[in-house]
C-alpha positions as CSV (number, residue, x, y, z in Angstrom):
1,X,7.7,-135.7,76.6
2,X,7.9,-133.0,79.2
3,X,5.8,-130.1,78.6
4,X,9.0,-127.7,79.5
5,X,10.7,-130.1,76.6
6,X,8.6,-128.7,73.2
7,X,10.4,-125.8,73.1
8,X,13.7,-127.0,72.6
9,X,12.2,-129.6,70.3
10,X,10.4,-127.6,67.6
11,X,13.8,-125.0,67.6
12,X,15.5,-128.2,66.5
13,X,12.6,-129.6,64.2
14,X,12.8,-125.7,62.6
15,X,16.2,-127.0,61.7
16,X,14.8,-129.9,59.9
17,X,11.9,-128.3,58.1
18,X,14.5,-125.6,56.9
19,X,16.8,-128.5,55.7
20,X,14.2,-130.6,54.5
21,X,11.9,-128.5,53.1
22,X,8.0,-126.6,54.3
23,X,5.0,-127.2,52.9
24,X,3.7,-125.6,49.4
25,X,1.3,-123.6,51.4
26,X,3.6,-122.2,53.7
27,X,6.1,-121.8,51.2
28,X,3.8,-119.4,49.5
29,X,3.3,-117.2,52.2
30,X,6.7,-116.9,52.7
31,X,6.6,-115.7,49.1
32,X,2.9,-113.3,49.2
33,X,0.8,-113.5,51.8
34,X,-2.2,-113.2,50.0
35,X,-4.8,-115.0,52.6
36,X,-7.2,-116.0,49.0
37,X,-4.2,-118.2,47.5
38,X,-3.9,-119.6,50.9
39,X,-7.3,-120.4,50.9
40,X,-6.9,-121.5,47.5
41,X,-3.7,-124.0,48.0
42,X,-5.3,-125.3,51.2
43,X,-8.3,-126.6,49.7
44,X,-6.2,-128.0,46.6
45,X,-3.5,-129.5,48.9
46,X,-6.4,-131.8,50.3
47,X,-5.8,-135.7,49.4
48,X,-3.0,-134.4,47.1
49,X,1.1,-134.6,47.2
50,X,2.9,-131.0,47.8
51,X,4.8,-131.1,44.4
52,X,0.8,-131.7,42.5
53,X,-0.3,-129.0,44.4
54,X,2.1,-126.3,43.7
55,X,1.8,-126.6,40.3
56,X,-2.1,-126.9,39.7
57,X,-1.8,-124.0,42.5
58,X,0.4,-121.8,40.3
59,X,-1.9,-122.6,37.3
60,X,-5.1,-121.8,38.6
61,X,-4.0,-118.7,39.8
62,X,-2.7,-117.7,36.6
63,X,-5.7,-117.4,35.3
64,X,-7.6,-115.8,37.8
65,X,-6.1,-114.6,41.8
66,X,-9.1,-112.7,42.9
67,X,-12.7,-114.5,44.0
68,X,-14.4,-112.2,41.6
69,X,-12.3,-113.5,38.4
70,X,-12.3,-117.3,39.7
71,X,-16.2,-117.1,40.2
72,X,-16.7,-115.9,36.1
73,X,-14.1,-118.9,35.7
74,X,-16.2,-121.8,33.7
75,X,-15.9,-124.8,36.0
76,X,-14.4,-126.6,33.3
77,X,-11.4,-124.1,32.8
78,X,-10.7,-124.7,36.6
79,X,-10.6,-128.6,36.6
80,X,-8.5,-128.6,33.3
81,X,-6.2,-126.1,35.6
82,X,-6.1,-127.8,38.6
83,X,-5.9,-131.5,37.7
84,X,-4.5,-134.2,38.4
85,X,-5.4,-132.9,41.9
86,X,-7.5,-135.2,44.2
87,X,-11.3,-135.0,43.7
88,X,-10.3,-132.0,40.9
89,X,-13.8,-131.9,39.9
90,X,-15.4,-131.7,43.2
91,X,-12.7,-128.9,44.2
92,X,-13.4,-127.2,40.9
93,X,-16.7,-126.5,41.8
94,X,-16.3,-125.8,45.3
95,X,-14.2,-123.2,44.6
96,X,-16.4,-121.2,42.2
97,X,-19.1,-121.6,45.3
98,X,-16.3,-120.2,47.5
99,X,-15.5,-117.4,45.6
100,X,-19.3,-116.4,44.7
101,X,-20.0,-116.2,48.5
102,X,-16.8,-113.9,49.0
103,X,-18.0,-111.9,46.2
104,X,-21.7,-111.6,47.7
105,X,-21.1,-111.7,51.4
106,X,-17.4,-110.4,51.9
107,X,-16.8,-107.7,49.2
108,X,-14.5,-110.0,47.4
109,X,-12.1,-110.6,50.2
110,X,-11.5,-113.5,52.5
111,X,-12.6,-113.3,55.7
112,X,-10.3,-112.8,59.0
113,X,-12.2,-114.4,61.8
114,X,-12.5,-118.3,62.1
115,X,-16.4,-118.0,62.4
116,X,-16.9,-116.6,58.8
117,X,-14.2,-119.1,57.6
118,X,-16.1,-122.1,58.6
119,X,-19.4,-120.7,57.3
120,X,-17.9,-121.6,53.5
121,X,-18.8,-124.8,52.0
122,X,-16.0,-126.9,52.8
123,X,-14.1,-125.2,54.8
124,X,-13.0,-126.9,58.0
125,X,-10.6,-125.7,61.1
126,X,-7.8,-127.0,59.6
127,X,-8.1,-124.7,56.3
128,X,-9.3,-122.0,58.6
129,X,-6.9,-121.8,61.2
130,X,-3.8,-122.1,57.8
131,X,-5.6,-119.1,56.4
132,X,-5.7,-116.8,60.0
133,X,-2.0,-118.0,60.5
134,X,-0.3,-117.7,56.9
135,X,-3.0,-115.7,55.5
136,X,-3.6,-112.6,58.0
137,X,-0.5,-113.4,60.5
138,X,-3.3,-114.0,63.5
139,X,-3.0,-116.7,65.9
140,X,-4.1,-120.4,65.4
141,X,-3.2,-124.1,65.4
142,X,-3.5,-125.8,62.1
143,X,-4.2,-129.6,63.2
144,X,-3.8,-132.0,60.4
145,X,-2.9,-135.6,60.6
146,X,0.9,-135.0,60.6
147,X,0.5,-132.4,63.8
148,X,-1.8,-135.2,65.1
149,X,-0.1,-138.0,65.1
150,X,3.2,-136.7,66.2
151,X,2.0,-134.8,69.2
152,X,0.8,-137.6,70.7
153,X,3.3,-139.6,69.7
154,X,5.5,-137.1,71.2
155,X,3.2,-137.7,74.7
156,X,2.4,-134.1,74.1
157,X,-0.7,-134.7,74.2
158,X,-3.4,-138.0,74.8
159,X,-6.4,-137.5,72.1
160,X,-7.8,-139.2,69.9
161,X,-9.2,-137.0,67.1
162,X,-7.5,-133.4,65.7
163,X,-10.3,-131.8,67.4
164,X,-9.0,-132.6,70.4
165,X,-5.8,-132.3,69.4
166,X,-6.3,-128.7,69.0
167,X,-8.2,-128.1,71.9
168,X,-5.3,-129.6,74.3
169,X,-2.7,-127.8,72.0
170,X,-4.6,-124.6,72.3
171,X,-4.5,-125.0,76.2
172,X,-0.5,-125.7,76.8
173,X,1.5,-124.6,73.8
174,X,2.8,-121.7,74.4
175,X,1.4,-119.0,72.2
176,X,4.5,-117.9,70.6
177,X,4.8,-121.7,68.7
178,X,1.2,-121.7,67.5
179,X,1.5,-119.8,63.9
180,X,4.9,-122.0,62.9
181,X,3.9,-125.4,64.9
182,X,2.0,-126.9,61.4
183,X,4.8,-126.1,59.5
184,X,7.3,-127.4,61.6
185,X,5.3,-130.6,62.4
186,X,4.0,-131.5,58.5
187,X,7.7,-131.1,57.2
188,X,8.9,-133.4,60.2
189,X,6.1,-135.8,59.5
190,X,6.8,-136.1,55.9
191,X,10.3,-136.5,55.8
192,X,11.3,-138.3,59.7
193,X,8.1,-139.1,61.7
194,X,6.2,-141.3,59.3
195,X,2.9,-143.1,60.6
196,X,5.0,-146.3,60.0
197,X,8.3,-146.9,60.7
198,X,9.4,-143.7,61.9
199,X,13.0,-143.1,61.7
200,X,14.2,-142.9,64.8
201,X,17.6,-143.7,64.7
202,X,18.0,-140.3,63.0
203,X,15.6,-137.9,64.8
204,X,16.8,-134.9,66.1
205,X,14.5,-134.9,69.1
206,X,14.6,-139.1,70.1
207,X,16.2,-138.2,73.3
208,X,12.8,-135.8,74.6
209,X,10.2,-138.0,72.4
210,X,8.1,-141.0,74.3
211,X,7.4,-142.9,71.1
212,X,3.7,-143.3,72.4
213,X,2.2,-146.4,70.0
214,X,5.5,-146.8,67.9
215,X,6.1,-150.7,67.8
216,X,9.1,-150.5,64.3
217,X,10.9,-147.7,63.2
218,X,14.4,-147.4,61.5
């Protein structure tokens, strides 16, 4: 792809994810950007489908929205509200340890600055950067596997890990596509740019796309 190339691809990919459908997380922001649900949903949406997600989501925080309710939570109450989630009773926990450090070291809120993010248990750039960018409207690239694999399968980029990924992404996107290039990309990914057989023959951006390591598609 031709760097001048991605930004007449993602205004045709916004097509798609409006079509198609945008993550739970970003869905909720849409919806209340409240950046402790966005923490919240991120860390549940881990290992786990959208549609799981949005409902343990919804009832988890029907029972308690604020770190300072969730931490009085019993563990137990949170794992029988969040399951079937992936690793439910590991996340369970986690999140009562998240929210007691929010209580003690933030004043109950979450944090705005990618530092203090990454200083909670569990909490990695990926969650981070979702929370700055859905959560408090700041600047930041969410790199998960979807935004991975298809920027360098786009020949966007040539990295081998999201770290990277980021880091070249933070040095040529231009700024204005940052906050919306996760949502764009995971919705893509999901429903057109699969890690195996892509489908091609329908993709609205085949004609700009390099198809870097793609040996069958449909």
């Amino acid at each position: 792809m031709r760097d001048r190339d991605i930004g007449k691809a993602l205004r045709r990919l916004q097509e798609t994810a409006l079509t198609e459908g945008v993550p739970i997380v970003s869905r909720m922001a849409a919806e209340e950007r409240d950046p402790f649900a966005i923490l919240v949903s991120t860390l549940l949406s881990l290992r786990t489908k959208d549609e799981v997600t949005a409902v343990a989501t919804d009832r988890l925080l029907s029972l308690a929205d604020t770190p300072g309710e969730m931490m009085r939570l019993p563990e137990s109450s949170i794992r029988n509200a969040i399951y079937p989630v992936g690793f439910y009773r590991n996340k369970a926990r986690r999140l009562r340890e998240i929210s007691a450090v929010l209580v003690e070291n933030h004043g109950g809120t979450v944090p705005d600055s990618m530092e203090e993010l990454l200083k909670l248990k569990g909490v990695g750039r990926k969650t981070a950067n979702l929370v700055l960018t859905l959560g408090f409207d700041k600047d930041g690239i969410c790199v998960d596997t979807h935004v991975h694999r298809i920027s360098n399968r786009l020949g966007y980029v040539a990295t081998k890990t999201p770290q990277e990924t980021e880091a070249a992404l933070r040095g040529k996107l231009p700024r204005k596509y940052w906050k919306t290039f996760n949502t764009i990309l995971v919705a893509f990914g999901q429903k057109l740019c699969r890690p195996v057989s892509p489908l091609c023959s329908i993709c609205p951006i085949r004609d700009c796309c390099d198809r870097i390591g793609v040996t069958r598609s449909r």
